[in-house]
N, C-alpha and C positions, 0 to 999 in steps of 0.2 A: 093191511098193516105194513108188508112190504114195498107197497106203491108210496104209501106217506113218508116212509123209512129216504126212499132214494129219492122221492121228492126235495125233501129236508137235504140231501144231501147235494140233488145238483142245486138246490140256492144257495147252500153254502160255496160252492165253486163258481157259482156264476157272482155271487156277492166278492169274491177272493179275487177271479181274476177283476171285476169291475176296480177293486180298491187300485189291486195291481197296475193297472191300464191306467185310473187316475195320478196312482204315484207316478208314473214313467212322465207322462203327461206333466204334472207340476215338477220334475227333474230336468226335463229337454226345456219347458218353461226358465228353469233357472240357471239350466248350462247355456242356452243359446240367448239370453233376453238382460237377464240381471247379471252371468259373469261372463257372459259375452266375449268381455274385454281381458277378463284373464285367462280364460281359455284360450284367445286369439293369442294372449304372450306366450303361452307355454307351445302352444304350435310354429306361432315365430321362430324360438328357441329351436325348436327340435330342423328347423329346414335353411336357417341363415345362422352364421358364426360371422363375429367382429373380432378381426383383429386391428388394433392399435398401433399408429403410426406416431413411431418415436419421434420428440421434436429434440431441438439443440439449446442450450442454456445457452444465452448471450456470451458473446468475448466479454474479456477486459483487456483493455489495452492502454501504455504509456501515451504521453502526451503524442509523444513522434510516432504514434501507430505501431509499436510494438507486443505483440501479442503474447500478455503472461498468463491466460489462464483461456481456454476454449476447450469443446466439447469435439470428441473424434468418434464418427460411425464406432461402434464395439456388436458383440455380439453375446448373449448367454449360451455353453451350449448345454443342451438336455438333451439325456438319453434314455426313451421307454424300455427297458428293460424286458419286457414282454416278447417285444418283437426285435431283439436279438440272438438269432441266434447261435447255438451252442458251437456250431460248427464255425463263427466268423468271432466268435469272443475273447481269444488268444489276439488277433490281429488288429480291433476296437482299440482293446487295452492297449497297445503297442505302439497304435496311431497317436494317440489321442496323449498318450503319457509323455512320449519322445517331442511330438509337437508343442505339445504347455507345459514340460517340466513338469510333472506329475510322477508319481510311485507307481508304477504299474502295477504291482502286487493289489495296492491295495486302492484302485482301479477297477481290475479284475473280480476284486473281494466283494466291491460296491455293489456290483454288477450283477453278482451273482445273487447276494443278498437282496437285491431288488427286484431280480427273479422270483426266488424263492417265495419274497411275501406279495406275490403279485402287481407290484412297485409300478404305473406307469410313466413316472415322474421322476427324472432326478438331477438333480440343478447340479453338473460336475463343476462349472468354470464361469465366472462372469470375466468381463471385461476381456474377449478375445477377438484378437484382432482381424481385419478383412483377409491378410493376409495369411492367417495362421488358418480361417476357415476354410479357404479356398484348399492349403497344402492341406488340411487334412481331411477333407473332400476328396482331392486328387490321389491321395495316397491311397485311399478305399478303394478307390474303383481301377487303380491302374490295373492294366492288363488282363482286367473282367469284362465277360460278355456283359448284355443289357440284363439280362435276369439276373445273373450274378451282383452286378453292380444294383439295380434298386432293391436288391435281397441285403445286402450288405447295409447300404445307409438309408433302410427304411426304419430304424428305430432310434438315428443319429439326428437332431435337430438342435437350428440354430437360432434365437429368437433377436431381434434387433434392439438395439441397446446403445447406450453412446457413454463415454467415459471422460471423466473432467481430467485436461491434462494441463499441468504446471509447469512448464518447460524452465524455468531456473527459481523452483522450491525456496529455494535459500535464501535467497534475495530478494523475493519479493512475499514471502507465506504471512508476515506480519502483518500488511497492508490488504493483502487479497481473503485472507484467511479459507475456508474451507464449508464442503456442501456435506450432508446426512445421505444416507443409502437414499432416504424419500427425494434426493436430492434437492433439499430446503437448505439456504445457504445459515451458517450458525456462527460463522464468526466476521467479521472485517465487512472489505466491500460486497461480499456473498453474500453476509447478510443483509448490511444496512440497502441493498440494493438487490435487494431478491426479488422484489414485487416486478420490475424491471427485467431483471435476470430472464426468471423464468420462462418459458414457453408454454404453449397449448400442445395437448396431444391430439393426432387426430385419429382417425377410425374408420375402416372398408367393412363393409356388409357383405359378404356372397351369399350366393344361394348353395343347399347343398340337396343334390338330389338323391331319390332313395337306391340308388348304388353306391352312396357314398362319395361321389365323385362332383368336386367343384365347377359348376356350371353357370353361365352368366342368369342372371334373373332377369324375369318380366319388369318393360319395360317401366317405369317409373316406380319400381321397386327396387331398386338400387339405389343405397344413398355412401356416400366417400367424403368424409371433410378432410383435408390436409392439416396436416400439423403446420405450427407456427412454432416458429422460433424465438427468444428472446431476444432485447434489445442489446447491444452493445453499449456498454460504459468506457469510459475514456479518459482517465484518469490526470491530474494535472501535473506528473511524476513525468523527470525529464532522464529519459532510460538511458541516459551517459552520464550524468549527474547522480544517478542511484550508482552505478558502476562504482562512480569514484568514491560518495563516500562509503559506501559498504568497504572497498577494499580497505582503506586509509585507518577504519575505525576497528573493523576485524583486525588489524594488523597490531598496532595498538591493545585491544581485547586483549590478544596472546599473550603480547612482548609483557605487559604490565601485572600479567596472572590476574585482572579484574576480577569481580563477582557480579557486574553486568555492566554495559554501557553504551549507550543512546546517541546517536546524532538527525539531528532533521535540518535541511535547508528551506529556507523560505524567503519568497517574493516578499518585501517590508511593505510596497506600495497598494497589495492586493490582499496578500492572506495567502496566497496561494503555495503549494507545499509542492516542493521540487525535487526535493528528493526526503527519503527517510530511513535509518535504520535502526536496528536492534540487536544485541546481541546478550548471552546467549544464542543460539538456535537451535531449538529441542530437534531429537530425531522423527519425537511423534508429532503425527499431522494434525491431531487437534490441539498441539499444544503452541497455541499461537498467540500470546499474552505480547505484546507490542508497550516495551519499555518507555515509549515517547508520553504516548497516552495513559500509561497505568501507573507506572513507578513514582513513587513520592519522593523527594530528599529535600533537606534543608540546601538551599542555593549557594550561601555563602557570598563573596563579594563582586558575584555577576549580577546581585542584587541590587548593588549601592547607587546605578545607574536610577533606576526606579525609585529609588529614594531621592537622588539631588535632583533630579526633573520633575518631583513632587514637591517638594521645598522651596524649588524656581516660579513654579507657579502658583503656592501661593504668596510667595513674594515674601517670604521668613529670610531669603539670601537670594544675594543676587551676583553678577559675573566679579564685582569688584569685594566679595565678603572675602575674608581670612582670619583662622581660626588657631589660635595659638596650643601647641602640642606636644605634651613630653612623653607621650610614646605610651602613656597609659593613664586610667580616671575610674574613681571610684565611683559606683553608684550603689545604692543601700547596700552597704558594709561586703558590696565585691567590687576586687579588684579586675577592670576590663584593660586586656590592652592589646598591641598589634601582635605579629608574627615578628618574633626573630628578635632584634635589638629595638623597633620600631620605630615610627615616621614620626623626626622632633624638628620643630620650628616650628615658625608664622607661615601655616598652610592657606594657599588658595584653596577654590574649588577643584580647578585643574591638577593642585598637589595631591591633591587627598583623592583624586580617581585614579592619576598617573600610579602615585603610590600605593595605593590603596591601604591609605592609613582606616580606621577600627575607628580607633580614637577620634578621628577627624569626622567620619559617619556618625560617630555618636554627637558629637558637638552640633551637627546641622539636624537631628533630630531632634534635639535638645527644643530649637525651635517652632517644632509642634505640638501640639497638642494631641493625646492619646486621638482623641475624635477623627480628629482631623489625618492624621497619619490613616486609622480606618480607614475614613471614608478614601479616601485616598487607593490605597488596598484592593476596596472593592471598586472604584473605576476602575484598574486595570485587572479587573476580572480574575483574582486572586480566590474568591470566593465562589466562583460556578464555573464548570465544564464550557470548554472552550466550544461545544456540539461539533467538534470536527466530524466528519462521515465515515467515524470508524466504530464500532457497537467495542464496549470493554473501557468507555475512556474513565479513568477515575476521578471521581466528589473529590476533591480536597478543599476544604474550608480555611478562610483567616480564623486566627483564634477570638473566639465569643470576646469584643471588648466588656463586659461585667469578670469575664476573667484574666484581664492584664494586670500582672502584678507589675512592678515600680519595673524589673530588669526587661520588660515586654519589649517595651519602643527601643531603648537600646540598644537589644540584641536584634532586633528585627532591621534598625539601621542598619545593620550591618550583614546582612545576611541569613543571618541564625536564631532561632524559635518560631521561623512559620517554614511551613511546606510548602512545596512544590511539585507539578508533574513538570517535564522538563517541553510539555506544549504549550501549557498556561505562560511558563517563562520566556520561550521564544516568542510567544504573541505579545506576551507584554513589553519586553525589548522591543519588541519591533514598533510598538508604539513609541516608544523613547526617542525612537532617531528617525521616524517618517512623518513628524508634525502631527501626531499626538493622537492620530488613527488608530484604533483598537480595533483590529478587522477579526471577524472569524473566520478559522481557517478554513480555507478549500482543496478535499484533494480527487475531487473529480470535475472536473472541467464540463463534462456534457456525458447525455445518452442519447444514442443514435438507433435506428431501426436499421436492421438487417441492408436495408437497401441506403443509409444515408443518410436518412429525413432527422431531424434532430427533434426528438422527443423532450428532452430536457436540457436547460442549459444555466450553469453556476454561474452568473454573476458575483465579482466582489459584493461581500456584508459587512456592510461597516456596523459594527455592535456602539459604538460610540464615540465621542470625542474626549480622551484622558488629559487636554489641557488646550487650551484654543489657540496660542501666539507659538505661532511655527517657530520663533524663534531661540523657544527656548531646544530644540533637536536640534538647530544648526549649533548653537552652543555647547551642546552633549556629543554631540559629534567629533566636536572640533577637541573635548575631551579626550573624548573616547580614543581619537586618533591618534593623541600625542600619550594617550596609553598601552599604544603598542607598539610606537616610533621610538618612547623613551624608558617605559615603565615596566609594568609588570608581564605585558603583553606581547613585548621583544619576540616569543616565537612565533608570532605569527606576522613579522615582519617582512614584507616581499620588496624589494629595492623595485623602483618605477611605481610603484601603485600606492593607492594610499589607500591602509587597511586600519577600520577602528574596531575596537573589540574591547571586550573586562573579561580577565582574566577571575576562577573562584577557586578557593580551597575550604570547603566546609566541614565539619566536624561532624561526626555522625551520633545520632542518638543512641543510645545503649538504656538498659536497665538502671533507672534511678541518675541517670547524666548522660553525658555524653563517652560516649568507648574510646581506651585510650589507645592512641597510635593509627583508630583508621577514621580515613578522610574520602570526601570525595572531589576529584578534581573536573571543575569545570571551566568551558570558554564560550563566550558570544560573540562574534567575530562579524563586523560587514565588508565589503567594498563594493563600487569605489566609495571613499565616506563622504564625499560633498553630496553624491546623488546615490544613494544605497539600490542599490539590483539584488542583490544577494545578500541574506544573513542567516549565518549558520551555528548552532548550539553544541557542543561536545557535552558530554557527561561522561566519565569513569567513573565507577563506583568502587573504594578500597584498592587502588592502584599498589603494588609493591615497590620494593625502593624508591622509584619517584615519586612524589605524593601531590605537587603543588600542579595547581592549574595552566601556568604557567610554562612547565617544562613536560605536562604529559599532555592535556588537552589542546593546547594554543597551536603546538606543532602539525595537531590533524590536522585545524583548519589553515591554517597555512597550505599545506600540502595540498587538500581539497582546493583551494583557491586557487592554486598555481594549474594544478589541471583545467581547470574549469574556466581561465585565461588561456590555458593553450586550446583548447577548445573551442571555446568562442570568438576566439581570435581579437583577444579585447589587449588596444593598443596601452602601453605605460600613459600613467598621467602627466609624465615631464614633457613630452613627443607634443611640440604644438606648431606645427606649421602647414602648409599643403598638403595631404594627401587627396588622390582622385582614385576614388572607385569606381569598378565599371562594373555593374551587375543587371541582367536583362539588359542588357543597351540603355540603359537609366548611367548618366554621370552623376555622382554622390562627392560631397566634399567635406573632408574634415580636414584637421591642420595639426603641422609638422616644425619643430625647431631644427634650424641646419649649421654646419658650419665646422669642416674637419678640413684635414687636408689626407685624406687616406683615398688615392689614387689606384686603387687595381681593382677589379670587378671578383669578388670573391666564391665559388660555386657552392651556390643558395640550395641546390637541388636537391629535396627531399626535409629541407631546414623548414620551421615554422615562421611564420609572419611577424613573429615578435624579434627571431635570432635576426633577418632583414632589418629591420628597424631599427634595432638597437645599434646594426652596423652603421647605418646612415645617418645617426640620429645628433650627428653635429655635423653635417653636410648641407650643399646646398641644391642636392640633385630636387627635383619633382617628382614623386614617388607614385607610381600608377598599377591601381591594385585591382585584377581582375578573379573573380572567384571566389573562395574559401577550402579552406584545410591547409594545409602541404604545399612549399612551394614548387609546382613543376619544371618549369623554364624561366627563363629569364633574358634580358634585352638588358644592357648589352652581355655579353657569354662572357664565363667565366675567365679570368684572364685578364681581359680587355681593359686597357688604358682610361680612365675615366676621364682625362685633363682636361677634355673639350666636350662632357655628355652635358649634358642640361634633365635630360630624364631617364628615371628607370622603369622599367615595365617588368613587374612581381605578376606571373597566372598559378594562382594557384587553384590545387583542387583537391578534394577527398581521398586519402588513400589507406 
């Protein structure tokens, strides 16, 4: 009975451990065969660590290679908390507070509480510099042995990092805008150009052996990619042309107590944008709203250009129309009229831009038709985003023609009941007076790879043609011109150059009308106006005491222009006779009117190319110009008798 008994019982144990044996069996089966491969990553894991190799987020930079936004080595630092300690924890804090401007109390507080909950992680400081890492390295270990010292900053770590740096914020944060902690760029060229931007991270594998200790790994078990950098962008911003008018428009901003206001320069023959500003400028960094592109306002009579070059072409009036004017005109039971006393007589075209008679706008609308005015509207791109390459630009639409009422076309003649962003306006202007090109604007020029290579490159976009017969811009021009030689344009009058521009003073919307007593003053200004290079827009918006476009806007561009002539070293229009430039050893020749009798060599020395000229400029010397900027010397010296020179020799150079 006993023998059956423990019979029974070793087959129970031999059945138990069989089962046993088989399960191990179909486990090693499925650790070693079917998850093979995740056992092999969890052992991976446990014997190699990657750490990640920071890359650089592409520059940007002005046209002239000026660098307003790049990425600087930084550092995070972390501190394990664990393995600090108690005896060097006074001295951490003290390092570490004094070096980053930190509270050391509560510093010390962190530290300790990091201790306590067994903490081995704790992100004290991002964005610390090479500099600040190294002195506060140094500062730990001064005058400690070797045990001392890696007792001390064995729970002190620095991990690598890199920090976007703006080096003149203020001046340029509208255009460049701003990156997220993910460092994803979210506003401007950051963003619209982040794909670009961006970089690759890369990544080192070690081995780590079982003492813990970094040790190179078996050969082709080491694998390292290097990080990549971002491309550089290059924007088509000419970084002394942004100087100038930021200053000119900031200053203004103040003087006038604005509630915002806008300037942009642009290229009329390309699109291309030379300079731009905005003002306000918030203090916070994401608050990057760019006036050019977003702000709406009714335009007023910077408009009316767009209107008479709309009416020229389709031939409603022509150079010889004139429009009889007593200063105001009824249209459904309102009375519309000029500013002031108003513009009365038998107005030309020319009168009614010079002056910038209301009335006179209204009478050459008079000659279109609602349709026709539209369409009109919409070629010059009144009705869609200019897709400048800045993210934020705002829709502003012409009003739905099913809802023009009877005062629609007459007040739109003239300025007032459609919107504007003051980009849409400048491009459309620009069409006005460079034969009839509607370009979209450009304000990055190219993007280049780390080493050079040109990745991408902005060609001019012509979006269309707003009128085919070049002649009618040389005509608008020639307007335009004697609108600021004789009319309302007067401040942006420069003696030698011939500067065209329309002058606006608009009336601002309000609740149920228009708000009484604020206006916004604006200017469109080009020169030279036979061959336009430069055209530039003001906007003020709600100006104090001065209000008219005329005496607060016209005067920036003016000012903008005069700099941007001394700069360029762009000689007067009157000046036509020989000069000879010498640049690279290349003779260049342009021409000079002479004929003075002013006899003494006067010291030029440090004077600009233009003060030279202007001295000569009814002489019959031969004027010979080497260099640009600032005049350094000069042939013959100061002093010296001229009676018998025949030439002068100007070197000038940058200073």
């Amino acid at each position: 009975m006993n023998n059956k008994i423990n019979n029974k019982r070793i087959k129970i144990v031999i059945g138990v451990f069989y089962f046993g044996f088989i399960l191990l069996i179909v486990n090693l089966f499925k650790i070693q065969i079917i998850e093979h491969k995740n056992w092999k990553k969890i052992a991976y894991k446990q014997y190699y660590t990657k750490e990640y190799l920071e890359d650089k987020r592409g520059q940007i930079l002005t046209y002239d290679k000026k660098e307003i936004a790049y990425d600087l080595e930084s550092y995070i630092l972390i501190l394990d908390p664990f393995r600090i300690s108690d005896k060097y924890l006074d001295e951490i804090s003290s390092v570490i507070s004094s070096v980053l401007n930190l509270n050391e109390e509560e510093l010390k507080n962190k530290i300790k509480v990091g201790k306590e909950n067994k903490r081995r992680y704790l992100n004290i400081s991002n964005n610390v510099f090479a500099e600040e890492k190294e002195e506060i390295y140094n500062l730990l270990i001064k005058d400690k042995k070797k045990l001392e010292r890696e007792s001390i900053i064995s729970g002190v770590f620095f991990k690598e990092d890199t920090i976007r740096i703006l080096p003149e914020l203020d001046l340029f944060k509208n255009i460049i805008g701003f990156i997220n902690i993910e460092k994803e760029g979210m506003y401007g060229i950051e963003r619209t150009y982040n794909s670009y931007l961006k970089g690759t991270k890369g990544y080192s594998e070690t081995y780590l052996s079982t003492h813990n200790k970094f040790e190179l790994p078996l050969k082709n078990q080491y694998k390292k990619v290097e990080a990549k950098d971002g491309n550089n962008v290059i924007l088509t911003i000419d970084y002394v042309m942004q100087h100038i008018l930021d200053e000119n428009l900031y200053k203004t901003f103040i003087e006038t107590n604005a509630e915002w206001a806008a300037g942009v320069i642009v290229s009329p023959k390309n699109g291309k944008i030379l300079a731009m500003s905005s003002f306000p400028v918030s203090d916070r960094l994401v608050d990057t709203r760019n006036n050019v592109i977003y702000n709406q306002y009714e335009p007023g009579s910077v408009f009316k250009p767009i209107i008479v070059s709309m009416a020229l072409n389709e031939g409603v009036i022509d150079e010889n129309s004139r429009f009889y004017s007593t200063g105001r005109i009824k249209k459904y039971n309102t009375i519309l009229k000029d500013h002031g006393n108003g513009v009365i007589g038998n107005l030309s075209i020319s009168d009614i831009i010079e002056k910038s008679s209301n009335v006179g706008m209204i009478m050459i609308g008079d000659n279109m038709t609602n349709q026709t005015m539209y369409n009109g509207l919409l070629r010059y791109g009144f009705n869609e985003k200019t897709d400048i390459e800045l993210s934020g630009e705002r829709d502003v639409s012409v009003p739905n023609l099913a809802n023009w009422s009877g005062l629609t076309k007459p007040t739109i003649s003239f300025g007032q009941g459609i919107v504007v962003t003051p980009i849409q306006m400048v491009m459309g202007f620009a069409a006005v007076i460079n034969g009839g090109y509607l370009y979209k604007p450009i304000i990055v020029d190219r993007v280049e790879t780390p080493t050079g290579e040109i990745v991408l490159k902005n060609n001019p976009q012509l979006k269309r043609r707003v009128f085919e017969n070049e002649k009618i811009s040389e005509t608008m021009r020639l307007y335009l011109e004697r609108a600021v030689a004789n009319g309302t344009g007067k401040g942006a009058y420069i003696e030698g150059y011939n500067v065209g521009g329309k002058t606006g003073t608009s009336q601002k919307a309000g609740k149920g009308g228009y708000a009484r007593g604020k206006y916004i003053a604006s200017f469109a200004g080009f020169f030279p106006s036979d061959d336009p290079e430069y055209l530039c827009l003001i906007v003020v918006d709600e100006p104090k005491r001065k209000i008219y476009g005329g005496e607060v806007a016209a005067p920036v561009a003016k000012k903008v222009f005069e700099r941007i002539i001394k700069y360029k070293n762009i000689i007067p229009n009157n000046i036509k006779e020989k000069i000879i430039y010498l640049k690279d050893d290349e003779v260049q020749f342009k021409t000079l009117k002479i004929d003075t009798e002013k006899n003494i060599m006067p010291n030029f020395v440090g004077y600009s190319l233009r003060d030279a000229l202007e001295f000569f400029s009814e002489t019959n010397y031969e004027i010979i110009i080497k260099g640009s900027g600032k005049i350094k010397s000069h042939e013959p010296k100061s002093g010296s008798c001229l009676d018998k020179v025949q030439k002068v020799y100007l070197n000038l150079e940058e200073m």
